[in-house]
C-alpha positions as CSV (number, residue, x, y, z in Angstrom):
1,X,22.3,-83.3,37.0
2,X,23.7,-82.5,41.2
3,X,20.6,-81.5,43.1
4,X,21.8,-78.1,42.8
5,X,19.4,-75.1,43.7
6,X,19.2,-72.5,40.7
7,X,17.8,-69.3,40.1
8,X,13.8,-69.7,39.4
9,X,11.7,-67.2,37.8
10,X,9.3,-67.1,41.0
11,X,12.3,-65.4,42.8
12,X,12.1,-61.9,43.0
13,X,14.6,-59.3,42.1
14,X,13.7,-56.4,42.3
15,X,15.4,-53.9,44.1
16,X,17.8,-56.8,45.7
17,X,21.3,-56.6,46.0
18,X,22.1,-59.3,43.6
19,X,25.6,-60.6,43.5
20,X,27.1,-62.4,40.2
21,X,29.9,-64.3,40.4
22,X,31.2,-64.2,36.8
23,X,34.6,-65.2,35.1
24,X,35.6,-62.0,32.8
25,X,38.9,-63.6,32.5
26,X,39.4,-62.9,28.5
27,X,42.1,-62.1,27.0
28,X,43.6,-58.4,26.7
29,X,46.3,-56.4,24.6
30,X,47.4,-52.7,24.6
31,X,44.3,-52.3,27.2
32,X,41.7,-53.9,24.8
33,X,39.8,-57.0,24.9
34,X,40.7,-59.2,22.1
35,X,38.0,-62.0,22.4
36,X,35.0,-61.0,24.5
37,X,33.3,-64.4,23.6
38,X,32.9,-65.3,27.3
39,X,31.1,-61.8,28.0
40,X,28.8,-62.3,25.1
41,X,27.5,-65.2,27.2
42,X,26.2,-63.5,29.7
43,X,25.0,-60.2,28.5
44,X,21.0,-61.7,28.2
45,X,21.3,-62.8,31.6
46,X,22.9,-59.5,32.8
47,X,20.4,-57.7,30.6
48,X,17.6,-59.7,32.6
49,X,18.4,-58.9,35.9
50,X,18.4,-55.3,34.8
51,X,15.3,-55.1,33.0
52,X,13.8,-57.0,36.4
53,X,14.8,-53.9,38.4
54,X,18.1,-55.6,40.5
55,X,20.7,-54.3,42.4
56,X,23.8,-56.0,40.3
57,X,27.2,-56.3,42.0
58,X,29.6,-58.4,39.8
59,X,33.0,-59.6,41.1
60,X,35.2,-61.3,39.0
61,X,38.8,-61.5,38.1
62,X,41.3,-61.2,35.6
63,X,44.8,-63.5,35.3
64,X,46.7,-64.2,38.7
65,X,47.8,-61.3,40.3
66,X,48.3,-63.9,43.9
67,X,46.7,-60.9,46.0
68,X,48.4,-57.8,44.7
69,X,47.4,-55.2,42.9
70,X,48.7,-55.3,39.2
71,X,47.4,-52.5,37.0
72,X,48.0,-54.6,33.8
73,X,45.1,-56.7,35.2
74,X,43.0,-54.6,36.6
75,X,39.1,-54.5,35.4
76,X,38.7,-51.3,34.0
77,X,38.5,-52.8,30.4
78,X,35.8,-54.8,31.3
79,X,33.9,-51.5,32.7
80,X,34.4,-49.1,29.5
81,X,33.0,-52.6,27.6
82,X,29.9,-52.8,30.0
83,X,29.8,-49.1,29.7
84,X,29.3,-49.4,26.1
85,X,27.2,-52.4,25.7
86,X,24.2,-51.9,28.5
87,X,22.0,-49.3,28.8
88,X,21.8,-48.9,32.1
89,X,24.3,-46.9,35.2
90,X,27.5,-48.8,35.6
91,X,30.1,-48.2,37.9
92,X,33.5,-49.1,38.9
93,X,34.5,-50.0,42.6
94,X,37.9,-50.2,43.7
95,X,39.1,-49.9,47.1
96,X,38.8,-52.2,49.9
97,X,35.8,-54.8,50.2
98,X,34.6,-53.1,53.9
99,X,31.5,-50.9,55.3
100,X,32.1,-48.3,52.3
101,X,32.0,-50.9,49.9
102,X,28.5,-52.3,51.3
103,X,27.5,-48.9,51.5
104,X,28.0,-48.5,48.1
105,X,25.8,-51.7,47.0
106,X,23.4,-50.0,49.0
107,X,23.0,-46.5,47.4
108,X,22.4,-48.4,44.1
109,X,19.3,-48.1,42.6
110,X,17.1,-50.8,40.9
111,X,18.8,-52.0,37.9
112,X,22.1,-50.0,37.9
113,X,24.9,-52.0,37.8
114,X,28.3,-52.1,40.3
115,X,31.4,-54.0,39.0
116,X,34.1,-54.2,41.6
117,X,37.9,-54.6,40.9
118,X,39.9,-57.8,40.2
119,X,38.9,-60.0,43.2
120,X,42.0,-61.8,43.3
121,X,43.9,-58.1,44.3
122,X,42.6,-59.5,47.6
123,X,44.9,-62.7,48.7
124,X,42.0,-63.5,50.7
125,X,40.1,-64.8,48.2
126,X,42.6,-67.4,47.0
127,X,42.8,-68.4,50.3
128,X,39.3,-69.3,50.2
129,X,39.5,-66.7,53.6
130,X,36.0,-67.0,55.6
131,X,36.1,-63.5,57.1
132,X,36.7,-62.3,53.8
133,X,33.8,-64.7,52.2
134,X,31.6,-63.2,54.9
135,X,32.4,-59.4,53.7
136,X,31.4,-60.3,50.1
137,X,28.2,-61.7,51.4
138,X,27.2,-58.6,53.1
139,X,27.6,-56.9,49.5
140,X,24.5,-58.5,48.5
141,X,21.1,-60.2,49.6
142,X,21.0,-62.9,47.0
143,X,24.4,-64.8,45.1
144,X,24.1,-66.4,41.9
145,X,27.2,-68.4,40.6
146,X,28.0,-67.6,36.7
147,X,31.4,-68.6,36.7
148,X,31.5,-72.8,36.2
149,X,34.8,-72.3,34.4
150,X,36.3,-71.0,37.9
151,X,33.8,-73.2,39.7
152,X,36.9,-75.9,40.7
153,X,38.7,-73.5,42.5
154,X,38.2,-73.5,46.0
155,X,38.1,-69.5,46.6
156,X,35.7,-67.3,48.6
157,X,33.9,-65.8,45.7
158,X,33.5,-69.4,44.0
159,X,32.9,-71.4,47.8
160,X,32.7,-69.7,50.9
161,X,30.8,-66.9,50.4
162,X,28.0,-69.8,50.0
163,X,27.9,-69.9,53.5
164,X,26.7,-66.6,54.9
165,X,23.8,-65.7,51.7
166,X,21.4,-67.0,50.2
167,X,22.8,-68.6,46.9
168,X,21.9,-70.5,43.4
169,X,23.5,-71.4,39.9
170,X,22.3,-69.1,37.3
171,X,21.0,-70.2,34.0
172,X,24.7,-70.4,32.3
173,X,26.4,-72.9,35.4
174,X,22.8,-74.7,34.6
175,X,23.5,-75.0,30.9
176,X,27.5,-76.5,31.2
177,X,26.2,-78.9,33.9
178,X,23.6,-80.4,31.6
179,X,25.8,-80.5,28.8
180,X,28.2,-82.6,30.9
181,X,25.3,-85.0,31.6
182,X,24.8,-84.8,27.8
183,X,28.7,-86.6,27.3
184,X,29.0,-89.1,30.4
185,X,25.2,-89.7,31.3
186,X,22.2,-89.0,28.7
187,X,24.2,-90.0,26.2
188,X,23.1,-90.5,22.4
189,X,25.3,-93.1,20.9
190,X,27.3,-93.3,19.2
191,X,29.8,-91.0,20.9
192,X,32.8,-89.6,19.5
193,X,35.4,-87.6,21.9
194,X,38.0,-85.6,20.0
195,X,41.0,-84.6,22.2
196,X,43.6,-82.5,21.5
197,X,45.8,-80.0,22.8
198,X,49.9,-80.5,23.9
199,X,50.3,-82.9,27.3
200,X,48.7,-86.0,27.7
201,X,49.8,-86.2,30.8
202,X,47.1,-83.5,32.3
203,X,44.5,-85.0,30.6
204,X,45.2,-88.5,31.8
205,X,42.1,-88.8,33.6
206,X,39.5,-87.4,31.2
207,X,41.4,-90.0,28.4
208,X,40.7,-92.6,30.7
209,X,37.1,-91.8,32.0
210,X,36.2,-91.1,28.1
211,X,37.4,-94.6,27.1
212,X,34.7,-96.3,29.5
213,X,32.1,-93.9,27.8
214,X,32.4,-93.2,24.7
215,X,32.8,-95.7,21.3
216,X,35.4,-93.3,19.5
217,X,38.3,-91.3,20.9
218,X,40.1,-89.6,18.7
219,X,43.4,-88.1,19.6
220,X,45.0,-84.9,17.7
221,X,47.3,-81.8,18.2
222,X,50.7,-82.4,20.0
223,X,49.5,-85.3,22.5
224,X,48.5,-87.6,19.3
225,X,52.5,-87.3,18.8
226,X,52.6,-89.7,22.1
227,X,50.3,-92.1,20.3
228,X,51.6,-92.2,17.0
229,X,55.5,-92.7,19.2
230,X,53.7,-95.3,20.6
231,X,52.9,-97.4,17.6
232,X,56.4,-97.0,16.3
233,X,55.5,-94.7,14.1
234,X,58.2,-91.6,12.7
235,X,57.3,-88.2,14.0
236,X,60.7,-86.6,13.1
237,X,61.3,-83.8,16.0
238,X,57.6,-83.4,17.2
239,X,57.6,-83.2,20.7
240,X,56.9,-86.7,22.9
241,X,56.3,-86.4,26.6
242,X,58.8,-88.4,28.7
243,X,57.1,-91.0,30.7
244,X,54.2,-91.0,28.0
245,X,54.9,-95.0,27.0
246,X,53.2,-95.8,30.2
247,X,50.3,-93.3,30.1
248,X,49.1,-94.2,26.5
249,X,49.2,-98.2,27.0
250,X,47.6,-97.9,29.9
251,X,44.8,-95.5,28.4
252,X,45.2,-98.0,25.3
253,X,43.9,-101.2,27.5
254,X,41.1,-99.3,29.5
255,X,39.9,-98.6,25.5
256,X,40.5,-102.0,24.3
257,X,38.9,-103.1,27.2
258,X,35.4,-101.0,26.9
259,X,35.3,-101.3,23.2
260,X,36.4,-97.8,22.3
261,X,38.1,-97.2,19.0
262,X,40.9,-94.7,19.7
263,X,41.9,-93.0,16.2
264,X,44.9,-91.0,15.1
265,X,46.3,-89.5,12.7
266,X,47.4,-91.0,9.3
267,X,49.1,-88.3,7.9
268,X,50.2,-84.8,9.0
269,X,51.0,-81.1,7.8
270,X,54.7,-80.0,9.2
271,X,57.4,-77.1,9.1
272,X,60.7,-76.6,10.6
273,X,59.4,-73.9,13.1
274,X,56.5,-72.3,14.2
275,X,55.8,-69.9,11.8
276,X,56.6,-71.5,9.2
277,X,55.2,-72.4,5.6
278,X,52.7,-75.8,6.0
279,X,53.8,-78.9,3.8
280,X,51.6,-82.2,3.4
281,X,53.6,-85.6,4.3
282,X,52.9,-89.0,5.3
283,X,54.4,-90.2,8.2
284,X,57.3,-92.2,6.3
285,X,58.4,-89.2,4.8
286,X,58.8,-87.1,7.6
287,X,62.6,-85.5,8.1
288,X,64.5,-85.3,11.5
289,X,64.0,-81.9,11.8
290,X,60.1,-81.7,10.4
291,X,57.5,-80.5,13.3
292,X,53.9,-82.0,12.9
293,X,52.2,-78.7,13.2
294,X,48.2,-79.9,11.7
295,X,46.8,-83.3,10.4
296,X,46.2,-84.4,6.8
297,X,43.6,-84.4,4.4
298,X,43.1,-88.0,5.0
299,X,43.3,-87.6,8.9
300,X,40.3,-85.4,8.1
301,X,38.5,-87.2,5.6
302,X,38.7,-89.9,8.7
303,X,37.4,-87.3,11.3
304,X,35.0,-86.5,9.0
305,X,33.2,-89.7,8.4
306,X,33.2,-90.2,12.4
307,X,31.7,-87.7,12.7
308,X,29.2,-88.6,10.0
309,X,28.5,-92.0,12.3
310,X,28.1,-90.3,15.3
311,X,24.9,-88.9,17.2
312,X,26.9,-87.3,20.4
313,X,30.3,-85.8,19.5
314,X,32.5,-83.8,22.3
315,X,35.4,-81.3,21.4
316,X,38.6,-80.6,23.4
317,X,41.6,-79.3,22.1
318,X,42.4,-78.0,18.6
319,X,44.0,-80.4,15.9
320,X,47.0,-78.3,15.3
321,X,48.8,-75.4,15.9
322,X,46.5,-72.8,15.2
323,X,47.2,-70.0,16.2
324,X,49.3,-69.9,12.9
325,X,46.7,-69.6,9.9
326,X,48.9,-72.1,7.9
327,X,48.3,-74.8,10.5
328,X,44.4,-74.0,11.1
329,X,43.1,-76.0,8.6
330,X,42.5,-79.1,10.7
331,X,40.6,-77.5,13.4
332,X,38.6,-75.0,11.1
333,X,38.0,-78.8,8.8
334,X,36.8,-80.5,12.1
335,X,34.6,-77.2,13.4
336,X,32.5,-76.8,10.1
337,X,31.6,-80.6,9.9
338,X,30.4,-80.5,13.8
339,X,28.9,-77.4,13.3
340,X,26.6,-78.5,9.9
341,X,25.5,-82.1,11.6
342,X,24.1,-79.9,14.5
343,X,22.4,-77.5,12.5
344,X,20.8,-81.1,10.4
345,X,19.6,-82.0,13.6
346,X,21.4,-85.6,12.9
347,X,23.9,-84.4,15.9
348,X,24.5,-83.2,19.7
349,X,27.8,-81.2,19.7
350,X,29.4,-79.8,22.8
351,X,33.1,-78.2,22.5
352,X,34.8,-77.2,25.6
353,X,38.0,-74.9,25.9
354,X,38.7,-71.6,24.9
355,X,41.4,-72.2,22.2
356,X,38.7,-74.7,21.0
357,X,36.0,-71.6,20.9
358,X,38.6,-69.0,19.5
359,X,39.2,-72.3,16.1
360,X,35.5,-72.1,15.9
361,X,34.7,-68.6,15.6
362,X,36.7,-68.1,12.4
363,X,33.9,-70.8,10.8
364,X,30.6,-68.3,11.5
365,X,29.2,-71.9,13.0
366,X,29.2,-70.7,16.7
367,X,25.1,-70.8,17.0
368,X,24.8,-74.3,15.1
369,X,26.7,-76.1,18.2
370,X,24.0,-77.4,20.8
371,X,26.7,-76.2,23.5
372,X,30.1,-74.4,23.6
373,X,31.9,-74.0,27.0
374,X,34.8,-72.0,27.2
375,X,35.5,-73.5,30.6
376,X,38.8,-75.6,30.5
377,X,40.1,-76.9,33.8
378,X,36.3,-76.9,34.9
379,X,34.8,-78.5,32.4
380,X,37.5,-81.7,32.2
381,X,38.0,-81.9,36.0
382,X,33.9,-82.5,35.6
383,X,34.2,-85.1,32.9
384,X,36.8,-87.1,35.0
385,X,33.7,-87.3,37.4
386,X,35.0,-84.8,40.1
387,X,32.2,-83.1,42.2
388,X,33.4,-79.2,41.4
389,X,34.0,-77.3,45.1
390,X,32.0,-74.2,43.2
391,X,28.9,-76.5,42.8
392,X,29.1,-79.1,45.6
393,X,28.4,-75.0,47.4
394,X,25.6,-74.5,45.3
395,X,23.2,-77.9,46.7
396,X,20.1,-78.1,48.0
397,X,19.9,-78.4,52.1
């Protein structure tokens, strides 16, 4: 784990000006949240640093405004849900971050809670602006970083503020970074990656530094069409990305070369479109105009007994296109077998990505996973082996 300095119990809080850096980016319609999984996450830590009598000034942001001020994305959501689900004073701030803003951090009393607008109304912060960073820091006496899914951007919430306050990862950033230690360092083997999702081509590097670590790699979702193209192999009018040839051999021969099995599917559910009815075919039989959409029963059956031989097994992308019921049966088939190893102790499960998190929630096997991270970009740029900007801020002196 980075020699990075975190929150200890032997710190106090009380009555301190305590700013959290979280990521309340969920998802929102008609002015309502729709998932509030990644709020649920922190509500015992925010609950703790109220019950220990702090001073809490949360910034986040929602969505990417690029520094203006878009009333579609504005926090207030997020304030009637805090409103609803602490027991404690809330308010909203949302003017300028200058000497009325401190002031107002100041007039808070211990345990009351202050959750500024949509940081990213400020184009500073993008800009990872140091004068700005240096105005956040005066908001607050202590920083803790809760936000590892935004902790690869380079902004002054995430980095510079780091600079001018005294600063540590809470007990969440703690959590994800072990669990990444978990996949590429304390590793119990054998270890199964399953990657899905539509491009292969963003996830080029995490392919290729999960083929020198782990001893299975399965591939599924839209990016498995590459593979199965590959191999020759009919995918009627799925979609292949153009230059893929070269990005699977290669990712083929760094496998083949580190003794990692990569798996794909061996039969498929299709449609003609998106929302269409699901129909079971093997590859052979697929028509020019068929869409792979989920995999088979014996794709899962395959999964399944992986799974079955496997001790650490990572999670990224679901196996098909979900977000229509009729093509969830993949993902829901792959969540419920990680999800009952982990609870018979005969497994270490982490799952990473929101979509990945929104396929497991419909299985009621969310606490039986040793980790789920609804960090995306964070959490792969962290399995390619990148030092994160957010948490390179965050070490020791």
């Amino acid at each position: 784990m980075p020699d990075v300095k975190f929150l200890s119990n032997d710190i106090s809080l009380k009555n301190k000006r305590v700013i959290l850096r979280l990521d309340l980016n969920v998802p929102i319609s008609n002015s309502k949240i729709d998932d509030d999984t990644r709020i649920k996450v922190i509500k015992p830590f925010l609950k703790r640093l109220i019950e220990k009598k702090a001073k809490v000034i949360l910034l986040s942001h929602l969505g990417r405004p690029r520094g203006k001020v878009i009333s579609k994305l504005s926090l207030k959501s997020k304030f009637k849900y805090l409103k609803k689900n602490f027991n404690s004073n809330i308010y909203f701030y949302y003017e300028k971050i200058d000497t009325r803003a401190i002031d107002a951090t100041k007039k808070l009393k211990g345990g009351e809670v202050l959750l500024f607008e949509n940081i990213r109304f400020f184009k500073e912060e993008e800009n990872d602006d140091e004068a700005f960073a240096k105005n956040l820091a005066r908001l607050g006496d202590i920083y803790i970083n809760e936000a590892f899914s935004c902790s690869h951007r380079k902004q002054a919430s995430i980095h510079k503020i780091t600079s001018f306050i005294k600063s540590y990862g809470g007990p969440i950033l703690k959590k994800e970074i072990k669990s990444i230690s978990l996949i590429l360092k304390n590793k119990k083997k054998p270890v199964t990656c399953i990657i899905g999702g539509s491009k292969v081509s963003t996830k080029i590097n995490v392919l290729s530094t999960l083929s020198l670590k782990a001893d299975n790699l399965i591939i599924v979702g839209a990016m498995a069409n590459n593979f199965l193209n590959f191999q020759g192999i009919n995918i009627g009018a799925s979609v292949v990305e153009k230059d893929s040839y070269k990005i699977v051999k290669n990712i083929k021969l760094i496998a083949k070369k580190n003794k990692c099995n990569i798996l794909i599917p061996v039969d498929c559910n299709v449609s003609q479109s998106l929302n269409g009815k699901s129909t079971y075919k093997d590859f052979k039989d697929l028509d020019s105009k068929d869409i792979i959409l989920d995999i088979g029963k014996n794709t899962i059956a395959m999964i399944s007994k992986t799974i079955d031989d496997s001790k650490t097994v990572f999670w990224n992308g679901p196996a098909g296109y979900y977000e229509n019921k009729n093509f969830s049966i993949g993902s829901l088939a792959i969540a419920k077998k990680i999800g009952e190893n982990t609870r018979n102790k005969s497994l270490i499960s982490i799952v990473g990505g929101g979509d990945t998190v929104a396929a497991i929630k419909n299985t009621r096997l969310e606490k039986a996973f040793t980790h789920l991270s609804t960090a995306g970009g964070a959490f792969l740029e962290s399995l390619e082996g990148k030092e994160l900007p957010g948490i390179k801020a965050l070490r020791r002196d």
